[in-house]
C-alpha positions in Angstrom: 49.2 81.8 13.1 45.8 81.1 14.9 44.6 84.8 14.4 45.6 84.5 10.6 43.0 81.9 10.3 40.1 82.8 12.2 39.1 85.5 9.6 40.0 83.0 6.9 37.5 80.2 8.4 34.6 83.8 9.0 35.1 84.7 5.5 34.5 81.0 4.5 31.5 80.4 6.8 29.8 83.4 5.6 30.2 82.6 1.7 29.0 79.4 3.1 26.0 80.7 4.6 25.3 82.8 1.6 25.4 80.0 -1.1 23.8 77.9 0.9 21.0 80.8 1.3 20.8 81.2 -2.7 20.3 78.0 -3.1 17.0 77.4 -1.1 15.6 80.5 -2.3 16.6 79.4 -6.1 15.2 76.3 -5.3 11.6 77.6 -3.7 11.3 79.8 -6.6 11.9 76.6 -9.2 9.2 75.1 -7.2 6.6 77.8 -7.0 7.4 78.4 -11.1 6.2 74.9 -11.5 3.3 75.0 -9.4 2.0 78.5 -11.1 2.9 76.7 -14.1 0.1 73.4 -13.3 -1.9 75.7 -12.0 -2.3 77.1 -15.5 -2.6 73.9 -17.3 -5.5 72.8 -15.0 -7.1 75.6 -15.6 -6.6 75.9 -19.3 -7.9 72.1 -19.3 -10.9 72.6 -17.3 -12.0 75.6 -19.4 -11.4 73.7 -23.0 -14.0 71.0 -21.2 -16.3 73.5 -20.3 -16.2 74.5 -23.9 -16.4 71.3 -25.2 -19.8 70.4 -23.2 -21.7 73.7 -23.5 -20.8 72.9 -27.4 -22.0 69.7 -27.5 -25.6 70.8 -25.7 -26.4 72.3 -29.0 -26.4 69.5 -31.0 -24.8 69.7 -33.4 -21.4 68.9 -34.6 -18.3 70.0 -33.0 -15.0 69.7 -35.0 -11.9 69.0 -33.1 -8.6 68.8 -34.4 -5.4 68.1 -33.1 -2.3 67.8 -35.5 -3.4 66.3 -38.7 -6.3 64.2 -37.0 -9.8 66.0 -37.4 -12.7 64.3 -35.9 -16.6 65.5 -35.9 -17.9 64.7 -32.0 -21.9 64.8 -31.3 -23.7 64.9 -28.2 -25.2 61.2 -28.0 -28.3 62.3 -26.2 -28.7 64.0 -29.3 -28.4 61.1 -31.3 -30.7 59.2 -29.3 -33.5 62.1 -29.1 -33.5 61.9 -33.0 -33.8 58.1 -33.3 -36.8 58.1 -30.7 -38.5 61.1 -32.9 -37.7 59.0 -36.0 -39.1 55.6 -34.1 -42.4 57.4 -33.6 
């Protein structure tokens, strides 16, 4: 009865081994999806920034939207170069 069960208990351990080995590499690849996935973002953020700024150096108004809000954004050393030209 002992030799009946050994390849019982092999075929078990293997299916074992091999689930168990799906499951890390499922897993890894989950995490390395979501860390390609940041990556992205952060990028995509930093770049819209860059935008924003090298915008904004020309002085004049930049409309941003998002949804139904809408907003006009200036450069406020633009705003305070005009006032001293208009003080003088």
């Amino acid at each position: 009865m002992s030799l009946k069960k050994a390849p019982v208990l092999k075929v078990i351990a293997i299916i074992w081994i091999v689930f168990a080995s799906l499951y890390v590499v499922y897993s890894e690849y989950q995490r390395v999806q979501i860390m390609v996935a940041q990556r992205a973002y952060n990028t995509g953020l930093r770049d819209a920034v860059n935008q924003l700024i090298t915008q904004a150096q020309t002085c004049k108004a930049i409309p941003v939207t998002s949804g139904e809000v809408s907003v006009n954004l200036i450069n406020i050393d633009c705003l305070n170069a005009a006032a001293e030209e208009t003080a003088e």
